[in-house]
N, C-alpha and C positions, 0 to 999 in steps of 0.2 A: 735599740732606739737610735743610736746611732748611724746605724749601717741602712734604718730606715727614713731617714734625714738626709744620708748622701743621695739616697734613687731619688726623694724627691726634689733635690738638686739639681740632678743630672737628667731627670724629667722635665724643670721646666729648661733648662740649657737648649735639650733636645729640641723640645717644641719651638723655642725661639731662634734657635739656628736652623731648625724647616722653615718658619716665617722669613728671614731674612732671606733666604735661599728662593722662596717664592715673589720677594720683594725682587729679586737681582734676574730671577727667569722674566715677570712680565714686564720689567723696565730695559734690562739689557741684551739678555739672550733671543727668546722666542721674536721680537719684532724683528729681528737679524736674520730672519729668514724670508723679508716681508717679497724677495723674488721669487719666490714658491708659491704655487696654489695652496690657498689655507687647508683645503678640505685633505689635502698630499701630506701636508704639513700636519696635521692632526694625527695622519693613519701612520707615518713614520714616528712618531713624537711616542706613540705607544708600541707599534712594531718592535722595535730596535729596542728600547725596555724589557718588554716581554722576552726576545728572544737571548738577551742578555742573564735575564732570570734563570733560564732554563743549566746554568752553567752551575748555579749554589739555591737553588729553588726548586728541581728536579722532583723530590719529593713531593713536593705538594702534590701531585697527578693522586695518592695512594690515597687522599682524603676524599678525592670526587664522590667514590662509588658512596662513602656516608651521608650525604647531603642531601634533605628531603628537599621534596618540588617546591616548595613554600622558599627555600633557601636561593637555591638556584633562579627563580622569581626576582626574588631580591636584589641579587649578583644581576644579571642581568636589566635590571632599571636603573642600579646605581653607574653600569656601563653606559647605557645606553644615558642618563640624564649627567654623568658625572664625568664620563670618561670621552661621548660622542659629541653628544647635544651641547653642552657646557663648553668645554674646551674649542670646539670651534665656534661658542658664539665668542666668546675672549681672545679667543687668536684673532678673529675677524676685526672684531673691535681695536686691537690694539694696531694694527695693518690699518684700518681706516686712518691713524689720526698723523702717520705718518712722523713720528718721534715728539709730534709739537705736543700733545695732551695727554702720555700715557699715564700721570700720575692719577689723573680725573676719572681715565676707565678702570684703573687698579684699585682706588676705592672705591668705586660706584658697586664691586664687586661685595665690596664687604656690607652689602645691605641683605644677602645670604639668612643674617640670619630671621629676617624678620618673612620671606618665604617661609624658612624651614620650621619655625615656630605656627606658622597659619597652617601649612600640608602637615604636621605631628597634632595637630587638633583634629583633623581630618580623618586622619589613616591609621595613627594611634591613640587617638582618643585621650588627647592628654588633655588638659585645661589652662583654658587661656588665661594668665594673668591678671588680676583687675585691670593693670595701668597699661594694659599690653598696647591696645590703640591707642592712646595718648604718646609712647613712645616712639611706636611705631610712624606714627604719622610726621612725628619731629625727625627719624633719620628720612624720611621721604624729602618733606621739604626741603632737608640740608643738603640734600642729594640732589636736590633739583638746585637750589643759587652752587651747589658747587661746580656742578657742570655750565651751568647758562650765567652765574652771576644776578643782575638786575636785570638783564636781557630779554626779551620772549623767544625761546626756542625757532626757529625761521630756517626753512632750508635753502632760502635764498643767502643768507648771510654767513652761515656755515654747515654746510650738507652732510658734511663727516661726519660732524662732533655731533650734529643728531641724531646719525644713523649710528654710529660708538658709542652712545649713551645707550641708544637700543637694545642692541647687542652685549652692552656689561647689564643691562637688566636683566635679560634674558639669562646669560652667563649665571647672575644671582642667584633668579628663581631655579635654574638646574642644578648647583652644587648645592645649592637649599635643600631640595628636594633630594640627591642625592644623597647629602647627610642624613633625611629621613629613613631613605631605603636603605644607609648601612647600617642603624640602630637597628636596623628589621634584618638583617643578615649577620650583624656580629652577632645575636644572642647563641645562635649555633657554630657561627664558620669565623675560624682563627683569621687575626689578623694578619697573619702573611699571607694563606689560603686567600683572603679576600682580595687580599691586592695583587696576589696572583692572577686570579683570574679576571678583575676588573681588568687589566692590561689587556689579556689574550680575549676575553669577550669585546673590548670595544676596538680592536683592530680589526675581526670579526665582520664585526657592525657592520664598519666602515671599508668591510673589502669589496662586497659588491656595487657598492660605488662606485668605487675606483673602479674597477675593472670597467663597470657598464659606460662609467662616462670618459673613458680613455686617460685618466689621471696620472697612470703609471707610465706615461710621456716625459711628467715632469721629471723624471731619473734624469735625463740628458740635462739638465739645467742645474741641478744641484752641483753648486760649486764645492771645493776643498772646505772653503768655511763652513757652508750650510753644513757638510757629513761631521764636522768637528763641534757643532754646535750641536747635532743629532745628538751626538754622542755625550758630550758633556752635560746637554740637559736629561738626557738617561740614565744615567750614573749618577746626576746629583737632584738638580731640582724637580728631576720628575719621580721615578721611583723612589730613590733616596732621600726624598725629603718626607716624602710618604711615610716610609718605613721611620724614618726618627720621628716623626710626626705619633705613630703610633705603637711606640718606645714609650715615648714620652705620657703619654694616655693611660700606659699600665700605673703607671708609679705618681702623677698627679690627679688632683680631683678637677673636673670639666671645669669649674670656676677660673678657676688657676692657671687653667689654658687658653682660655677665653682670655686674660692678660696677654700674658704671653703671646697670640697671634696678633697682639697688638703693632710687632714688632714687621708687619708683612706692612702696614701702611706707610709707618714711619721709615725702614728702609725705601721703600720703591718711592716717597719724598728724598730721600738723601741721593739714592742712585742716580732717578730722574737731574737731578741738579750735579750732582757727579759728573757721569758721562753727555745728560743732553744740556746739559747749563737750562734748564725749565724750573722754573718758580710757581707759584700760586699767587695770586693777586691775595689783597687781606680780605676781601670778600668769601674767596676760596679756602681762604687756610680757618675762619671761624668758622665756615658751613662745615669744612672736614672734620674740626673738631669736635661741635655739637654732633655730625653725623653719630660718630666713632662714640661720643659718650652716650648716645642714646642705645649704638648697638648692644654697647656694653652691658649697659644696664639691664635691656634685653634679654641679653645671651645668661648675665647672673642671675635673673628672677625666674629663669624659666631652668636654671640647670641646679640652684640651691635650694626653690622653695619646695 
């Protein structure tokens, strides 16, 4: 009883040190590249991961030949919405706002789950909640005075922060949906196998891209810092936050986690003000609030009942 009390300890530990770690990528690290083409910066972001893997991850290749077409499906949307689509609408956005508003785009992210909860009604048949719109519609609103305040959205008055809310929408709906398509790929394919190949499928994605639109130019411009931050976000907040992320999954119950990444908002607020001295007005910090406890409530009704 004991020794099953420490994992779920060290469970949520895990889970709350990948949240903070993702608090400290989209506040400090990833906009540190904002010299880079986003879409360059995406395919390196998972490149250099992957090929990192291939050094204590090697094995996984022997699991491929097991995994029905339905699986590999799977693996392949959660790249393509989780790993491609997602991640460069987030890079994007956080490169818009230019240091002054990333806390704004970092939670607008965590509206994920009310996506992912509408696509799991859809594609697995689960059933919506009684109160699921009534909640849902209160993180929308909070999400909307968090971003704009009292304001009307206007791209005369600030064009960024419109176009950065867009883009962490968007961002939302594809890790949303991601997360759908990896409850549809964990039931067969192990969680290192999955995050294996998420890496090597969406650098994939994103290679004929690059190549078609001459992207791999951007090599000449990556400074000392940029390859140091490549590298540091591969090693920790991108793979490795993943991997503790679902560590921590084995040994606590999805409730429990759902706390626990609580810890991704309230960092990228402390970081934000850390490193870029940025605050939230009080209009901001109660919209963030309500946001976060609607998600919550959310994410508990739909992962307990």
């Amino acid at each position: 009883m004991e020794k099953t009390a420490r994992k779920k300890v060290l469970g949520g530990v895990a889970i709350s040190i990948a949240a903070i770690m993702w608090g400290l990528d989209g506040i400090v690290l990833t906009p540190r590249l904002y010299n880079l083409d986003v879409a360059f910066v995406v395919f390196m972001l998972h490149l250099i991961p992957f090929i990192l893997m291939q050094f204590f991850l090697f094995r996984e290749y022997t699991y491929f030949k097991n995994l029905s077409a339905q699986s590999w499906l799977a693996l392949i949307l959660v790249a393509l919405f989780g790993g491609a689509i997602g991640t460069l609408a987030m890079v994007k956005a956080l490169f818009l706002v230019h240091f002054q508003k990333l806390t704004i785009v970092v939670l607008l992210q965590k509206l994920q789950p009310v996506f992912a909860i509408t696509l799991a009604t859809f594609l697995l048949k689960e059933k919506l909640k009684p109160n699921f719109f009534i909640w849902a519609a209160i993180a929308i609103i909070a999400g909307y005075f968090l971003t704009f305040g009292f304001q009307l959205p206007t791209i005369s008055r600030d064009p960024n922060m419109l176009y950065a809310a867009g883009f962490s929408l968007l961002a939302a709906f594809s890790f949303g949906s991601s997360t759908v398509f990896s409850k549809w790929a964990l039931k067969e394919v192990r969680f290192e196998t999955a995050t294996f190949i998420r890496y090597g499928l969406t650098a994939l994605i994103l290679l004929p891209y690059i190549l078609l639109t001459g992207r791999f130019s951007e090599l000449s411009r990556v400074t000392t810092l940029n390859w140091i931050l490549f590298v540091i976000i591969g090693l920790t907040t991108g793979s490795g936050a993943i991997f503790l992320f679902y560590f921590g999954l084995r040994h606590v119950k999805a409730s429990v986690s759902t706390i626990c990444e609580l810890f991704f908002p309230l960092s990228a607020v402390i970081f934000d003000y850390l490193f870029n001295h940025v605050t939230l007005s009080l209009v901001q910090w109660i919209s963030a609030i309500v946001m976060i406890f609607a998600i919550v409530i959310l994410s508990l009704q739909e992962k307990t009942d």
